[in-house]
N, C-alpha and C positions, 0 to 999 in steps of 0.2 A: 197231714199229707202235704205234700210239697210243694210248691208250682212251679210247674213247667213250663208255663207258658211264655213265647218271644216276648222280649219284653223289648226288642229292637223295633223299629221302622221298619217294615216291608215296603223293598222297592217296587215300584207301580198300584201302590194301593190308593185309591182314590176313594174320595169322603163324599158320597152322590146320594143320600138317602132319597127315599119316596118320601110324599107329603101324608102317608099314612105313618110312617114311624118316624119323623117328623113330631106328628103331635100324640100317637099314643105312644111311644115311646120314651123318646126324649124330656119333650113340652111337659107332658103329665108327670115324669118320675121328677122332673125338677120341682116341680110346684108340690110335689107329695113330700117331697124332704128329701129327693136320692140324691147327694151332690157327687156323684160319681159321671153324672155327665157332663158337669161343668169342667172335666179334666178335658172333654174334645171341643165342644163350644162356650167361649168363654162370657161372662157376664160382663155387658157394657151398655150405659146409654150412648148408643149413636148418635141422638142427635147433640150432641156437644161438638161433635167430627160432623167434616164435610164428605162425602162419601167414599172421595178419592183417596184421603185417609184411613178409611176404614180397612183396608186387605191388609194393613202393617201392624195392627192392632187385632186381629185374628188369630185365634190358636189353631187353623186348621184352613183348607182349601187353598184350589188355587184359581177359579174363575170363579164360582161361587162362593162366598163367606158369610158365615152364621153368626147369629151373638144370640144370648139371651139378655131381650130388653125390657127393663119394667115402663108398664104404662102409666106416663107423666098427667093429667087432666088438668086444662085451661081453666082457669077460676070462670066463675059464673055458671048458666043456667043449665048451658047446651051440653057441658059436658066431655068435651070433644078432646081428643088426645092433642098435648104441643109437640108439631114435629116440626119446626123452625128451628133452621142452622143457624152459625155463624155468618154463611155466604147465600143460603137460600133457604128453603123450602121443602117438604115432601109432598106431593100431592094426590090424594087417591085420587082411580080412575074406574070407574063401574060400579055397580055392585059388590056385595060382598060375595063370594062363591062357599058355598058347602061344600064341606069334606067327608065323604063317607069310605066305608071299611069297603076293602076289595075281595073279601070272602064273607063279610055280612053287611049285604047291602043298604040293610036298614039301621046298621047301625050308625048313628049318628057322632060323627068323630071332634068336629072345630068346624073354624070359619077360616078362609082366607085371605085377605085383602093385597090391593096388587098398588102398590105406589109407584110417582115417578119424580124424578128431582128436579127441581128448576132453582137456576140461579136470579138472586134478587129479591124482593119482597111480593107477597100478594097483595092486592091481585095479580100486578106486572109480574113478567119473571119469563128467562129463557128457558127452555125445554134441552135437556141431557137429555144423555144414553142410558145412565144410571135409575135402576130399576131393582126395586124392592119389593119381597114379597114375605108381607105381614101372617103368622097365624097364632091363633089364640083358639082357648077352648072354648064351648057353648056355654050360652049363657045357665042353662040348666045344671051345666056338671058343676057337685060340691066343692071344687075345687076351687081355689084363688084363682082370679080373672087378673091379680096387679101385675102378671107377667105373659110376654109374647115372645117367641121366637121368631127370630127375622133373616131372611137369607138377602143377604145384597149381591147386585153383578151387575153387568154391562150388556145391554141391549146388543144384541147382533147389527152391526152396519153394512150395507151394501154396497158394494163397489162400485155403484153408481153415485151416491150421496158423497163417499170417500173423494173421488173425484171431480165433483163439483166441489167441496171444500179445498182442494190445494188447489183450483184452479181462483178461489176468491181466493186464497192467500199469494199468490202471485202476481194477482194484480194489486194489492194494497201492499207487497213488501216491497219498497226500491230495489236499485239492481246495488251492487256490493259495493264497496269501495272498488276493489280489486278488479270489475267488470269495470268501472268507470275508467280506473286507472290506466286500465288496458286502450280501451277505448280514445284515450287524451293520446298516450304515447302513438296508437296505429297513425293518428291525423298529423302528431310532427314528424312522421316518415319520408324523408326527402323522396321525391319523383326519382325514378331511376333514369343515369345519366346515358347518352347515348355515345357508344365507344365511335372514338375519334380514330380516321386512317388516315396517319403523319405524313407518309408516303406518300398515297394518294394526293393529299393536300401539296405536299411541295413539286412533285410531278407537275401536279396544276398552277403552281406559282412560277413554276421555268418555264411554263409555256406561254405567259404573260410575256408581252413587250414593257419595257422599262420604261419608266415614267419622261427620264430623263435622258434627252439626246443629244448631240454632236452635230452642227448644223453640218449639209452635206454638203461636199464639197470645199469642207477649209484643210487647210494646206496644218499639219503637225506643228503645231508649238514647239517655238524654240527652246531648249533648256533654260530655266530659272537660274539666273545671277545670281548670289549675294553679293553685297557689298565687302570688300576689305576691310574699309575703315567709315565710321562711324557719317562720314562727310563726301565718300564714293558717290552715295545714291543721290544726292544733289549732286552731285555734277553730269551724274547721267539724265541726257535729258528725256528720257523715255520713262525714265522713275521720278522726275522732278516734279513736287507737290505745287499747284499754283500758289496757293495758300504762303508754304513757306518760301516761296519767290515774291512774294507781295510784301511779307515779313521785312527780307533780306535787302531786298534793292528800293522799296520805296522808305523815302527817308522818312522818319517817325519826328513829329513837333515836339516832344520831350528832348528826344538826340540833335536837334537843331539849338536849342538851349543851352543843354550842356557842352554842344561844341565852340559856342560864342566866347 
């Protein structure tokens, strides 16, 4: 018989399981031998990836991403899974939580564990948003325990906390170039100048008395002579230099010599 089935993508289909098929579905047919669900979630050790990496490396989701991850164990006594990144850490937080069936109550499903990522080494290490939730079968089912399924996502933030981060980033980013720049050029903005009235100004200069006057009461200057020749203005004696009458008529001791 044939199949009919879409074998396209269905727009608005979204990959949201419950945490009951989850682990009786998925988790158990993987570890039973079904590799038919590693077509929707894919096999990877996470912790190789920092988590922020992790949604490009997913076969499916889009705020939640799944993987199936086997569990790594720390040498020594304790036993303990290695969830150390590259950049940091995973860290549980609580208890482990039971998982039970929603139509038999008793039955007893997996475990699920709820991590959180911090960047940097233990013990130190900052706290993300990035949050993980581990699940594995019960210790009792036959089945292999070397593998978990893990769904990774992004804590909900509040727009309170949102805003108190751009407001520290504000105060630790300088202001731009471009905001300085602006800033230099507003301060060489010359003062604006204040318009000058020419008009006004000269009205007020003709109404000024002149610096310079004409004693009162002298009688108009006679018209200005030139001279004819070169020897007129000595002999008028109104233009005669004393000077070159001192020259001319007193005898000089050199000319007294040469006339001997």
């Amino acid at each position: 018989m044939e199949d009919t089935r879409l074998k396209l993508e269905l727009p608005g289909f979204r990959f949201h399981p419950t945490e009951e098929e989850l682990l009786e579905y998925y988790l158990k047919k993987m570890v039973s031998g079904s590799n038919t669900c590693a077509k929707i979630i894919g096999f990877l050790n996470i912790y190789l990836y920092d988590p922020w990496i992790l949604p490009e490396l997913s076969k499916i989701g889009e705020r939640e991403w799944y993987f199936f991850v086997p569990r790594s164990i720390k040498n020594g006594n304790g036993g303990r899974p290695n969830r150390t990144t590259k950049n940091g850490f995973w860290k549980a937080t609580g208890s482990d939580r039971k998982i039970f069936s929603s139509s038999k109550t008793n039955k007893y499903l997996g475990l699920k564990k709820t991590l959180v990522f911090y960047k940097g080494r233990a013990p130190n290490g900052s706290k993300t948003d990035w949050v993980m939730s581990e699940y594995r079968l019960p210790e009792s089912s036959p089945l292999s325990k070397e593998m978990v399924l893990c769904k990774v996502y992004r804590k909900a933030t509040s727009i309170k906390v949102l805003e108190q981060r751009a407001a520290m980033e504000e105060v630790q980013i300088p202001s731009s170039p471009s905001s300085i720049h602006s800033q230099h050029l507003d301060s060489l903005v010359p003062l604006p100048i204040k318009s000058i009235n020419v008009e006004s100004n000269l009205k007020s200069d003709a109404s000024k008395e002149p610096s310079l006057k004409l004693p009162t009461g002298a009688e108009k200057l006679s018209e200005l002579r030139l001279p004819k020749r070169d020897t007129d203005w000595c002999q008028d004696s109104q233009f005669r230099s004393p000077w070159l009458q001192n020259l001319i008529y007193t005898p000089s001791p050199c000319a007294n010599k040469l006339n001997f």
